[in-house]
VMD Tcl script that draws the C-alpha trace (Angstrom):
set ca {
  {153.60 124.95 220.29}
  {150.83 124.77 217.68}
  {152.69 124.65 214.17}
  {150.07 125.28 211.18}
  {151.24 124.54 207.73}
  {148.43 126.29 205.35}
  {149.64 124.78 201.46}
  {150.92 121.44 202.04}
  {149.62 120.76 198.27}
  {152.70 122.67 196.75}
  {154.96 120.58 198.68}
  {154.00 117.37 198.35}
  {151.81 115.20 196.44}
  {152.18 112.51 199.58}
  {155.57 111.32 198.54}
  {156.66 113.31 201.34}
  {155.74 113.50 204.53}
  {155.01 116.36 206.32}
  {154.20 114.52 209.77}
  {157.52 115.11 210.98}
  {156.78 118.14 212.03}
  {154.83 116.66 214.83}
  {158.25 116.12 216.54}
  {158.27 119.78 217.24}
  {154.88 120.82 217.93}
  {151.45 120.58 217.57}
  {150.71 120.21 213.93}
  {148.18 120.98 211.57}
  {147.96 120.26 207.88}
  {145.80 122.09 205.05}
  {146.50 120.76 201.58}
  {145.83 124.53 200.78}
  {144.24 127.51 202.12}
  {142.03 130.50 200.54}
  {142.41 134.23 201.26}
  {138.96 133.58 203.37}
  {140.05 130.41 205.76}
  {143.51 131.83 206.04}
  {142.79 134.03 209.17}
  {140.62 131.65 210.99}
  {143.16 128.54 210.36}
  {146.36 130.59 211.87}
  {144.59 132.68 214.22}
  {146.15 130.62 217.24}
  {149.08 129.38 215.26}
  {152.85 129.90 217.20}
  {154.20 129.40 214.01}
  {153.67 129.22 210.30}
  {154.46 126.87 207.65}
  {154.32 127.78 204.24}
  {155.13 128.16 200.46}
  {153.53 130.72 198.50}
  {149.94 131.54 201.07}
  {150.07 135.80 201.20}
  {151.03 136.83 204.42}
  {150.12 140.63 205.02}
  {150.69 142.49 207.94}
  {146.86 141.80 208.48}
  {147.31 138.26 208.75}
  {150.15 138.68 211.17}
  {148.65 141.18 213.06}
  {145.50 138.42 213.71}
  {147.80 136.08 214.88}
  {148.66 137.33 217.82}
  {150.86 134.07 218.88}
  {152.74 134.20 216.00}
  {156.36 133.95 216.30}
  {157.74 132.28 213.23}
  {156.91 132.08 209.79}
  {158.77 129.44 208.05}
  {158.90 129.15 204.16}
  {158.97 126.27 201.94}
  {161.08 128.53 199.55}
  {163.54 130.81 198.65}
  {161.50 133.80 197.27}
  {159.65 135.25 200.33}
  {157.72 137.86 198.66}
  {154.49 135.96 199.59}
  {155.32 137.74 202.98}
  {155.10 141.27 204.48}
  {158.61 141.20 206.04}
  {158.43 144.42 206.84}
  {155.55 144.22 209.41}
  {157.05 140.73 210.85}
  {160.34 142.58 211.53}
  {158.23 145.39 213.38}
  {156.25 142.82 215.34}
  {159.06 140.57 216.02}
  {158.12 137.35 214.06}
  {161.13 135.12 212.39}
  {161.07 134.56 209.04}
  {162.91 131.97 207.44}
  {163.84 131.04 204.01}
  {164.95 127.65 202.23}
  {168.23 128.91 200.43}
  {170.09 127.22 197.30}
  {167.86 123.95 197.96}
  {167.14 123.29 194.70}
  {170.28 124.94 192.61}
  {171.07 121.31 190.84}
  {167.49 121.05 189.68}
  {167.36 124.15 188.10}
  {170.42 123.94 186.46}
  {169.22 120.58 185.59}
  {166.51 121.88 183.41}
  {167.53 124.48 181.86}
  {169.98 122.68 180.07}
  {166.79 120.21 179.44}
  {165.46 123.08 177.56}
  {168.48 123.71 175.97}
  {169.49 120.29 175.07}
  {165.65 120.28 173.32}
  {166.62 122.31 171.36}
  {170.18 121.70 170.22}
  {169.52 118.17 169.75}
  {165.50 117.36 169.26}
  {165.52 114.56 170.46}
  {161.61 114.61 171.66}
  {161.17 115.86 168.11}
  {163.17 113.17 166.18}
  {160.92 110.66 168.85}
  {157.86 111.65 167.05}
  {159.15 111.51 163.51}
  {160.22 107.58 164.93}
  {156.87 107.08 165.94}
  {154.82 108.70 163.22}
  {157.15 105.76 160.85}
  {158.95 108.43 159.64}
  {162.03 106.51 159.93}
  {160.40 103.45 158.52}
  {160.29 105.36 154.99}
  {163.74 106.61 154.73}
  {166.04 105.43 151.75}
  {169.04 105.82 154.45}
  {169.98 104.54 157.36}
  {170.13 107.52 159.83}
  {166.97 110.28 158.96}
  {167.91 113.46 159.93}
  {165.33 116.12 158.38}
  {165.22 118.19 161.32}
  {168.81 120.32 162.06}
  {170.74 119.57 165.30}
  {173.49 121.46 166.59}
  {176.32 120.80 169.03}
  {176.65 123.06 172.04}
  {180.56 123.11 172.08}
  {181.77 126.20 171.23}
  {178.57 127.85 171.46}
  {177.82 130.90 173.48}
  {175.62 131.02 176.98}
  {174.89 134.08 178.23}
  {173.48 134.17 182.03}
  {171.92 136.82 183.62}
  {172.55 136.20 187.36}
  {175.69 134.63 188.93}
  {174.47 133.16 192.38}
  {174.20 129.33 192.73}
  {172.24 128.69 190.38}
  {173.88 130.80 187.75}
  {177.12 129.25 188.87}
  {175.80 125.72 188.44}
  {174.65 126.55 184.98}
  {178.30 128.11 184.35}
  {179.97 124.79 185.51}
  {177.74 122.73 182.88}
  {178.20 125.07 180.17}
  {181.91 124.89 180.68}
  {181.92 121.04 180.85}
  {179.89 120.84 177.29}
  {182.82 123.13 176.00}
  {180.68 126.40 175.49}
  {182.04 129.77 175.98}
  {179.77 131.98 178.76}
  {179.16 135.52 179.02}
  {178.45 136.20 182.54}
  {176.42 139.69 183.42}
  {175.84 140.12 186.91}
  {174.49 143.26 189.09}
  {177.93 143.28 191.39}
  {181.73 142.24 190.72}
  {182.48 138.97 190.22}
  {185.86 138.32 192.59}
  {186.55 135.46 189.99}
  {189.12 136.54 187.11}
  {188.09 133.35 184.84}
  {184.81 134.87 184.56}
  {184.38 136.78 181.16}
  {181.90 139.11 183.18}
  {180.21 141.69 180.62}
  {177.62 144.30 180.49}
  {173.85 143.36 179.78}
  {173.56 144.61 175.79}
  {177.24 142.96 175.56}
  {175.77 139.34 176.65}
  {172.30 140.12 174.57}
  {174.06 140.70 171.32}
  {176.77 138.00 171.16}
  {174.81 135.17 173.24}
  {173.71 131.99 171.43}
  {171.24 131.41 174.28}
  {170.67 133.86 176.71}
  {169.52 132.09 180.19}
  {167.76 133.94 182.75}
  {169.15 133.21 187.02}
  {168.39 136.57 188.44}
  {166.11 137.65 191.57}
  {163.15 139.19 190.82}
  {163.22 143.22 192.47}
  {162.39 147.04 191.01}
  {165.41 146.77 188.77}
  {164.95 143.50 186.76}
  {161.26 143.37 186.79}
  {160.65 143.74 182.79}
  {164.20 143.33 182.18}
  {163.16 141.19 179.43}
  {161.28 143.69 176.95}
  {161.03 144.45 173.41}
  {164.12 146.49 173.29}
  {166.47 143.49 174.78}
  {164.74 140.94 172.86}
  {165.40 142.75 169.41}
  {169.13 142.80 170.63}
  {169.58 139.48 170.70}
  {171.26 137.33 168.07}
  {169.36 136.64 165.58}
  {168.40 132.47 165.72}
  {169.18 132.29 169.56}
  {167.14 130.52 172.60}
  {166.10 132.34 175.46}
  {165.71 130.48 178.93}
  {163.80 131.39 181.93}
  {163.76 129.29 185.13}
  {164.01 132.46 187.34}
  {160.64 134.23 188.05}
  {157.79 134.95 185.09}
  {157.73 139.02 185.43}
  {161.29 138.91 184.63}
  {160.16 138.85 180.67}
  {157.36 140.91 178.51}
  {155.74 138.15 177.55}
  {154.02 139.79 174.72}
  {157.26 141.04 173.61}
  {158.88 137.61 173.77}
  {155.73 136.12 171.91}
  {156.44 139.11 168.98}
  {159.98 137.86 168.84}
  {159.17 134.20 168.36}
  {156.56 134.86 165.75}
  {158.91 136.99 163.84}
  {161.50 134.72 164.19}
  {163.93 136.68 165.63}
  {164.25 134.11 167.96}
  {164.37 130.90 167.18}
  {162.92 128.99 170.63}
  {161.98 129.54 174.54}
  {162.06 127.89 177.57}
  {159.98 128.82 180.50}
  {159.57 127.37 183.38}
  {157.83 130.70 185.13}
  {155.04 133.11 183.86}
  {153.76 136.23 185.08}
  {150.56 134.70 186.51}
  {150.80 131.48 187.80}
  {148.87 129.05 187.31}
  {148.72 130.01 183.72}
  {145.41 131.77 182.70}
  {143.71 130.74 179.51}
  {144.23 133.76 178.11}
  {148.17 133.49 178.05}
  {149.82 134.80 174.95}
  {152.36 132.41 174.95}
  {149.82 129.49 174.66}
  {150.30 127.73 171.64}
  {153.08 129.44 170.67}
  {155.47 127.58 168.51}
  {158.66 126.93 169.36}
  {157.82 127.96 172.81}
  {158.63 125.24 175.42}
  {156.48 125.65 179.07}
  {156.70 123.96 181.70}
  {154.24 124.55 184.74}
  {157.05 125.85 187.64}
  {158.63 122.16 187.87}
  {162.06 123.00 187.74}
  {161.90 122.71 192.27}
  {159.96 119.95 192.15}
  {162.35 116.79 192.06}
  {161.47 114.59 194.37}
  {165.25 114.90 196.44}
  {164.60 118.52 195.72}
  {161.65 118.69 197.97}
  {163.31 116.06 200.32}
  {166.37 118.53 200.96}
  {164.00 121.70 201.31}
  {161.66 119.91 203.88}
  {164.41 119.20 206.03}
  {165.91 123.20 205.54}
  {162.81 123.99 206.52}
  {162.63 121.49 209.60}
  {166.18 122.33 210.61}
  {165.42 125.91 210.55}
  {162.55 125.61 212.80}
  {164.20 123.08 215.23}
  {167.28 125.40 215.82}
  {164.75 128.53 216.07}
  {162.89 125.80 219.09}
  {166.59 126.22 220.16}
  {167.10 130.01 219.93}
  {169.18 129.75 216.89}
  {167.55 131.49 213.82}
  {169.24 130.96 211.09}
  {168.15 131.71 207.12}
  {166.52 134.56 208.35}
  {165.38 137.02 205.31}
  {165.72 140.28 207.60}
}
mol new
graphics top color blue
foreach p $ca { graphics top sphere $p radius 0.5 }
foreach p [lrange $ca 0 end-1] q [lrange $ca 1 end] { graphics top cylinder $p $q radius 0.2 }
display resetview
């Protein structure tokens, strides 16, 4: 069973390792792979390993061993499931792996924010401090998150997670979410209802035909005046140019991203160098027992496939 895993790179930075694979087949590593090795690395290959390598119906169609294509993800849009279904390849996703890490940091963004403490670090360390008449030196305003409101857009683990924190720093939450929430507690409300009364509106949604630009100039400029906007989701959730308008204007007083539209970021991003504009480069996953728990997802899913088990199958 010759098991090929083409971007090794966006798994692991050799803190994990990938080796164990071996136990199931006959394995073979790429850190990553270009559009032009791709076909002659998996052109033999039983199954595929992978986390964001395209896989078209072309590429399948060249393999013509290929039985399973397992991803080191949730988001399988990398892949033409379509095609796999028709020529009876398994694919397999990493679900809810890494729901405490996200959660994690988005309230890192919005604990930034509320209480600056990286920014109050600087003024420390620029001897700000060192000149003040007073004891405690608090130019810069902080704010506590109790009572506050978080609105989140997208109520599946991760949303949940976030609600959970939320609730335990005393905040009220907003909750607007595509189908019924079965839980009464839940002050579930329409999309322009959670814009316009949300301190911080925080973004947990999938990415598909009907969210894609949610994010424009139209919901931006319904948003509370002052509040944060969070995005740990996917980049092409948001208008970036209209979220970089809104900033500038001060509509809105901060972002968080985790996620652009083009990834890695080009040089000509318009959110580069924005102020008040926090990015980080897709890290949110990245934990270290993050990427423990989704290598052995993605391990158990292929051992119990060995088995004739599929399970986390995306069709």
């Amino acid at each position: 069973m010759k098991i090929i895993i083409t971007d090794a790179k966006t798994v692991t930075e050799g803190d994990i390792d990938l080796n164990v694979f071996s136990n199931l087949g006959e394995v073979e590593i790429y850190q990553m792979t270009s559009k032009s090795q791709l076909e002659k690395r998996i052109k033999d290959a039983d199954i595929l390993l992978c986390n964001k390598t395209p896989i078209t119906a072309k590429t399948i169609e060249i393999a013509k061993n290929l039985k399973y294509i397992g991803l080191f993800a949730t988001g399988f849009n990398n892949v033409d499931i379509d095609f796999a279904k028709q020529k009876g390849v398994a694919v397999c996703n990493a679900p809810d792996y890494s729901t405490d890490a996200v959660a994690q940091l988005t309230f890192s963004y919005i604990l930034s924010f509320y209480s600056k403490v990286n920014d109050y670090n600087k003024l420390v360390q620029n001897k700000e401090w060192i000149k003040s008449e007073t004891f405690s030196y608090f130019p810069l305003p902080a704010y506590e998150l109790s009572g506050k409101t978080l609105g989140i857009l997208g109520f599946g683990a991760i949303g949940k997670k976030v609600y959970l924190i939320a609730k335990a720093f005393g905040m009220n939450v907003l909750v607007c979410n595509r189908s019924k929430i079965a839980d009464k507690s839940v002050n579930q409300v329409d999309f322009d209802t959670m814009l316009k009364n949300s301190d911080i509106v925080s973004l947990h949604c999938p990415l598909n035909e009907q969210s894609k630009g949610i994010m424009n100039k139209n919901a931006f400029e319904k948003m509370k005046k002052g509040a944060i906007f969070i995005n740990t989701a996917r980049g092409p959730l948001v208008d970036e140019n209209a979220l970089k308008q809104a900033l500038e204007s001060g509509h809105i007083s901060g972002a968080g991203l985790d996620v652009l539209n083009i990834e890695p970021m080009p040089k000509n991003c318009s959110l580069l160098g924005v102020n008040n504009c926090i990015i980080t480069p897709h890290i949110a996953w990245a934990g270290l027992e993050t990427r423990q728990r989704l290598v052995k997802i993605v391990y158990n899913n292929l051992s119990e496939f060995l088995k004739g088990n599929i399970i986390n199958s995306v069709y």
